[in-house]
C-alpha positions, -999 to +999 in steps of 0.1 A: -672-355-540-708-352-543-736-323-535-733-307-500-767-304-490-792-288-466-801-306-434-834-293-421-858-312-395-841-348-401-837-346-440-810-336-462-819-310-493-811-304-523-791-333-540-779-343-569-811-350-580-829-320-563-832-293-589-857-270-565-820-256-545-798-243-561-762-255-563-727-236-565-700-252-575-668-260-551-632-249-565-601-260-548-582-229-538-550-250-546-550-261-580-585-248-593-605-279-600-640-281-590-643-304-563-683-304-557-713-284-553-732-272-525-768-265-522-773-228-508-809-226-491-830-190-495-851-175-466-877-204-467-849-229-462-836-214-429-873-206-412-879-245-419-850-251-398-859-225-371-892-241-367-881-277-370-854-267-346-883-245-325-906-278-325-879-303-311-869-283-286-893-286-256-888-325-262-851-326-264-846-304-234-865-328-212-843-356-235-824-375-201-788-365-196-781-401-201-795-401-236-781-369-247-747-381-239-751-414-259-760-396-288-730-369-284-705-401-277-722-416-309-718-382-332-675-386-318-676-422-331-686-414-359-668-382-367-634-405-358-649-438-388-653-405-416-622-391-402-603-401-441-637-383-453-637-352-434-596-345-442-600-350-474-627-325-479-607-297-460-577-303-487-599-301-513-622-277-506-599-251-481-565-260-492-558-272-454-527-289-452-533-323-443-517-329-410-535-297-396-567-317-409-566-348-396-558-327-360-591-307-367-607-341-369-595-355-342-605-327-320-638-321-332-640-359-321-623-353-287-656-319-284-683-336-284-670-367-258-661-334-238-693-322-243-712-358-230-687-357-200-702-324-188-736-340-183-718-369-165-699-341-142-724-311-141-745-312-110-767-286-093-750-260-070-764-255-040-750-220-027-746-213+013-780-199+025-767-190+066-745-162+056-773-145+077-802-147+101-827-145+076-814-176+055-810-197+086-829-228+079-835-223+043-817-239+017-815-232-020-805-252-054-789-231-090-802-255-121-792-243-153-818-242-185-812-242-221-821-214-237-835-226-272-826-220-307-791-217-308-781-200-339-740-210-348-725-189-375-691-204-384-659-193-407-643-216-434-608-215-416-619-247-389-650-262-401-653-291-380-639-281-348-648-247-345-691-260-358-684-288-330-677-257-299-707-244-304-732-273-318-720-298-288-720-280-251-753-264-268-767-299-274-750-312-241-778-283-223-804-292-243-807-264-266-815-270-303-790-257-333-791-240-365-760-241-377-747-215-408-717-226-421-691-207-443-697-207-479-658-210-484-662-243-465-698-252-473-688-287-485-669-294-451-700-282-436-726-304-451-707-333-447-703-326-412-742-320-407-746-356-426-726-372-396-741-358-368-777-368-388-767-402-390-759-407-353-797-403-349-803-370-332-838-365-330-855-351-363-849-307-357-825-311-332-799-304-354-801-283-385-775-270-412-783-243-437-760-228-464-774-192-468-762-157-480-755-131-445-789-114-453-807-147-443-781-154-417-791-121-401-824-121-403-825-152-386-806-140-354-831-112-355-862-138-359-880-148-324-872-181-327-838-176-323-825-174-284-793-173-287-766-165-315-732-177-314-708-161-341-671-166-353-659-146-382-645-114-385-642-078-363-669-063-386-695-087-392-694-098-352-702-065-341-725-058-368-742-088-357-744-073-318-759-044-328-785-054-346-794-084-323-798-067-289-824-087-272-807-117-268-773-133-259-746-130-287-713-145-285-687-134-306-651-148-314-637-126-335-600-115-348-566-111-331-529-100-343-509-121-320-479-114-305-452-139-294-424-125-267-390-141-265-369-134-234-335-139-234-343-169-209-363-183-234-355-212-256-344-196-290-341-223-310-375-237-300-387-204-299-379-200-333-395-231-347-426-225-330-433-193-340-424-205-378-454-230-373-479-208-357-470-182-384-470-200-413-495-232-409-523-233-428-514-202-444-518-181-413-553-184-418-558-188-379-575-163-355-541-169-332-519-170-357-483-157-347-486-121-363-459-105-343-428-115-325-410-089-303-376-104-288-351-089-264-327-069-280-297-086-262-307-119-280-325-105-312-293-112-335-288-147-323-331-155-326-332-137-359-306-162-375-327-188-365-361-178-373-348-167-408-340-202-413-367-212-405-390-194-424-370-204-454-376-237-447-413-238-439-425-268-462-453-251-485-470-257-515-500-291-520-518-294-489-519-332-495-484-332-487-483-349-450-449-327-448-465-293-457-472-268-432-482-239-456-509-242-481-526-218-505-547-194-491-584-198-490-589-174-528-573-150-550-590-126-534-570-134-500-538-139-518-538-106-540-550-085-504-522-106-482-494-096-512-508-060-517-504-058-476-464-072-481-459-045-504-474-015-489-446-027-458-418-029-481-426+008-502-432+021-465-392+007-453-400-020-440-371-051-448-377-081-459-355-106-442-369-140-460-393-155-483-419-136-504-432-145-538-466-160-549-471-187-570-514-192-574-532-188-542-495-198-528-483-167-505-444-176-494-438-177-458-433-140-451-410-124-427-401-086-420-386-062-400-387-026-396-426-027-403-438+011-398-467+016-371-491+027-394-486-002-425-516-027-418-490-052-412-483-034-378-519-033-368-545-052-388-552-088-389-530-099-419-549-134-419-518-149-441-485-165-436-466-128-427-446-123-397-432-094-384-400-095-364-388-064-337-365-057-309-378-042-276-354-035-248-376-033-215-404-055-205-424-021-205-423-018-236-433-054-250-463-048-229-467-013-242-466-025-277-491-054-272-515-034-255-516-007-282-535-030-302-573-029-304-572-069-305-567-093-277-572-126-282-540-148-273-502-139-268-470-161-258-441-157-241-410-177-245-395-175-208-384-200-176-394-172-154-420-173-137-424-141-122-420-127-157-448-151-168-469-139-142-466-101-148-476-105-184-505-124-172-516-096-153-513-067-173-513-077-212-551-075-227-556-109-242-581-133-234-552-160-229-511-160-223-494-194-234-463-198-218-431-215-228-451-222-259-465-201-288-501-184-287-516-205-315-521-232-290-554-240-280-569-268-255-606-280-263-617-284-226-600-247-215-619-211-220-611-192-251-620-159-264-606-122-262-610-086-254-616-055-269-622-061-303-612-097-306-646-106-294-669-112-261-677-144-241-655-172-241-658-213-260-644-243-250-672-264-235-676-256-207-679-222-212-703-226-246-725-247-220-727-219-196-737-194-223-761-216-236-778-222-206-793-197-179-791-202-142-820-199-122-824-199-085-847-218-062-848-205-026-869-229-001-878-213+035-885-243+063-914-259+058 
């Protein structure tokens, strides 16, 4: 694969042949060859792209719905034509197994046609003015107005589809992007930022630049910068918030989630769900299943099967179209994810299947007994680790998902629906999937947690809304 470059006001820097930007190389995380460079721009890089991005943006926010839509129906064409591109570059670059990449791509496809729709479906409101005498006679129209510079801060773990939630509803309103991507997926990144060049988005509308989180930070801080959308980790995000305080942040941070099976639930489908959203891609998922807390009257019979199959979890080359877990993203990531295993283990905590490393290649992990304080129990393990426990009362499934400080997603395996609709209610997560495991995620539907898993929600509509501000004209009778 060749250089990943910049893209700043229409024009991609630093080449091959560009020796004024400097280039790091790109190592596969599964079997350590160099699979490219990227260019990685300095402080001058990114406050080109904040005034390019600056400059287009009083023209593309006047830029007809129509025409905004053509382009963002054009970017989805041609995101699907490099589809073969784009998955190869995730193997190579992020060890992503291949059948999770070729669904990344298809849904970063599937975001930006929901994106052109909204501007199809999106009309003024027109709120009720006679709700007393004073209003009588008037009547009053809610348009919505892009903000400006969006500034998108992405992690390596979805490069495509998570980059597409907040570049395409923020294009949809008319706003203007800077996107940062990850440097642990700054290949995916710049390939990316080629495509959606090439479908002929006016020069600044859409910028890319690699940078280091000191430049990435000063440019949330810089007035050119209206909003900031981030997705990355607990720290960072609300790092991030406290430093920007005069403008909108989003942030879509961590979780530890937590599947439930009832004894009503499907076990054996329980138990192969809860394998995948465990173990794909390593874990490396924000709703990753983390936890699974089962009824004690069916724990025996679920345990046999989950056992299984964890032990048969395909893992190993993520080119494999059979393989569901991959390496993990670096040594680094491996060495913490195994160091976290074994802290568990010396603290009593029982391993009921797989284990091992081999490389960046962490074996689908599961355990019991895990104590309360091990990070397992309550940290974000970010790797293919599950942790299995009884609990005897729906109070205390609640209970034990509440205690954590994250709340992203949780599932519950049940066919009850008042059962459903009590965990609704009262566990803290942004979502509850139900019948189904808590990795699943639908483009078009809100998404985001509580607490420390984050603030504000994605999923296009609700990245358009943030994007945007609403602002009220009241007419009196003329």
């Amino acid at each position: 694969m060749d250089t990943g470059e910049l893209l700043i006001a229409g024009n991609m820097i630093g080449g091959p042949c560009d020796g004024s930007v400097p280039k790091n190389p790109v190592v596969s995380p599964w079997d350590g060859r160099t699979v490219g460079s990227v260019a990685e721009g300095g402080w001058e890089h990114m406050d080109a792209a904040l005034s390019a991005a600056s400059e287009a943006f009083p023209a593309w926010s006047r830029t007809p719905r129509h025409s905004r839509a053509a382009l963002l129906r054009r970017a989805a064409q041609l995101i699907r034509e490099h589809k073969d591109l784009l998955v190869e570059a995730a193997i190579a670059e992020i060890g992503k197994p291949r059948s999770l990449a070729e669904g990344e791509v298809s849904r970063c496809a599937l975001t930006f046609e929901l994106s052109a729709s909204l501007l199809d479906s999106l009309t003024l409101e027109s709120p009720s003015t006679e709700i007393e005498a004073r209003g009588t006679g008037h009547w009053a129209i809610v348009e919505r107005f892009p903000r400006g510079v969006v500034l998108a801060i992405t992690p390596y773990n979805w490069p495509y589809n998570l980059a597409a939630h907040k570049v395409a509803p923020s294009l949809a309103a008319g706003n203007t992007v800077v996107l940062k991507p990850s440097g642990a997926s700054a290949l995916c990144g710049a390939i990316f930022a080629r495509i959606l060049n090439a479908a002929g988005f006016p020069a600044g509308v859409v910028n890319s630049v690699l940078c280091d989180a000191r430049v990435a930070e000063r440019a949330g801080l810089d007035e050119r910068t209206k909003m900031v959308s981030f997705t990355g980790s607990e720290a960072v995000g609300f790092h991030l918030r406290e430093v920007v305080s005069d403008k909108p942040v989003t942030l879509e941070l961590g979780g530890n989630a937590c599947a439930i099976v009832m004894p009503d639930g499907d076990l054996e489908f329980a138990s192969e769900r809860c394998a995948l959203g465990g173990y794909g891609y390593a874990g490396q998922i924000c709703i990753s299943v983390q936890h699974v807390l089962v009824h004690e009257s069916v724990v025996a019979e679920f345990r046999a099967a989950f056992v299984s199959a964890t032990s048969k979890c395909p893992t190993g080359d993520p080119s494999l179209a059979e393989t569901v877990c991959g390496p993990l993203i670096c040594a680094s990531a491996a060495d913490r994810v195994e160091s976290w295993i074994t802290e568990a283990t010396d603290s009593g905590a029982r391993l009921l299947a797989g284990g091992g490393r081999s490389g960046n290649v962490v074996r689908p992990t599961l355990l019991t007994e895990v104590p309360h304080r091990a990070r397992l129990a309550c940290e974000e393990v970010f790797g293919p680790v599950v942790t299995l426990e009884p609990f005897a009362t729906l109070d205390e499934a609640i209970e034990r998902v509440n205690a954590s400080r994250f709340g992203l997603q949780a599932g519950v395996f049940t066919s009850d629906l008042r059962t459903a609709t009590r965990l609704s209610r009262e566990l803290e997560v942004g979502s509850l999937v139900v019948g189904d495991y808590p990795t699943l995620r639908l483009d078009n539907m809100p998404y985001g947690g509580v607490k420390r898993s984050g603030m504000g929600r994605e999923g296009v509509r609700s990245t358009y809304e943030d994007a945007t501000e609403p602002r009220l004209m009241l007419v009196r009778p003329f």
